[in-house]
N, C-alpha and C positions, 0 to 999 in steps of 0.2 A: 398447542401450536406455537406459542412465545418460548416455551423451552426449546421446541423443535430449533425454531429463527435463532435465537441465543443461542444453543451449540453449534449452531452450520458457522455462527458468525466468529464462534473461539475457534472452528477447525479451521476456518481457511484465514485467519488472522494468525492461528500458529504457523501453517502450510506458508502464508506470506512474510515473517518474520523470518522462518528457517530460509527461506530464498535469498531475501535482500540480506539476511547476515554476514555472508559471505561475498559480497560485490562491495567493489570500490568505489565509493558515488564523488569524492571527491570532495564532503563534507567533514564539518568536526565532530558532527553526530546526530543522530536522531531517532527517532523514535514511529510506531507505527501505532495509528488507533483509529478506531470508526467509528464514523460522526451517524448516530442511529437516525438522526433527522434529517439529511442529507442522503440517508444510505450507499454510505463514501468511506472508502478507507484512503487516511489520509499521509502520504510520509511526512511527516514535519520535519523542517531541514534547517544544523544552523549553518549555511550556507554565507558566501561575501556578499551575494547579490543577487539579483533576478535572476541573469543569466545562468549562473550556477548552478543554482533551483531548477530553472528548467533544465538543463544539461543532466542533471543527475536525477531528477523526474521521468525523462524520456529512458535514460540509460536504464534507472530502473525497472519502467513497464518494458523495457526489450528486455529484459532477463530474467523474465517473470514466463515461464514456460505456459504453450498454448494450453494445456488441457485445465493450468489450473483459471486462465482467463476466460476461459470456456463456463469452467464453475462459476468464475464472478459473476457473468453477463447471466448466467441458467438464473444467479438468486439475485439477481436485480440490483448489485449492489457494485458501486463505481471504486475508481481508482485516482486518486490526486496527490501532487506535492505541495508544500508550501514552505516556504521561509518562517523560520522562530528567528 
């Protein structure tokens, strides 16, 4: 069952990396990883400011196509940005 959890978490943490790669968040870079105790996949952003963060948070979950948001919500596992 933990392997089973740990590969769904590498598929759709690849499936979510290959998406935002390609978008332009408006940041100087960042990174994708998930928080297993949270069950959160987190953009980390190094962004100017709050507002930023949020602007390229929101920008990201809108270009994040429905069926793969569908999988996140199916394995219980969230979607955040945050400032580094």
């Amino acid at each position: 069952m933990v392997t089973e959890t740990t590969d769904k978490v590498k598929e759709l943490h690849q499936r979510l990396s290959d998406c935002l790669m390609g978008i332009k968040l408006g940041d100087a870079g960042h990174i994708l990883y998930f928080d297993s105790e949270q069950r959160v996949f987190i953009l980390a952003m190094h962004t100017t400011g709050p507002d930023k963060t949020q602007e390229a948070s929101s920008l990201a979950w809108a270009s994040i196509p429905d069926e793969l948001k569908a999988e996140l919500q199916a394995a219980t596992i969230g979607f955040a940005g945050k400032q580094i």
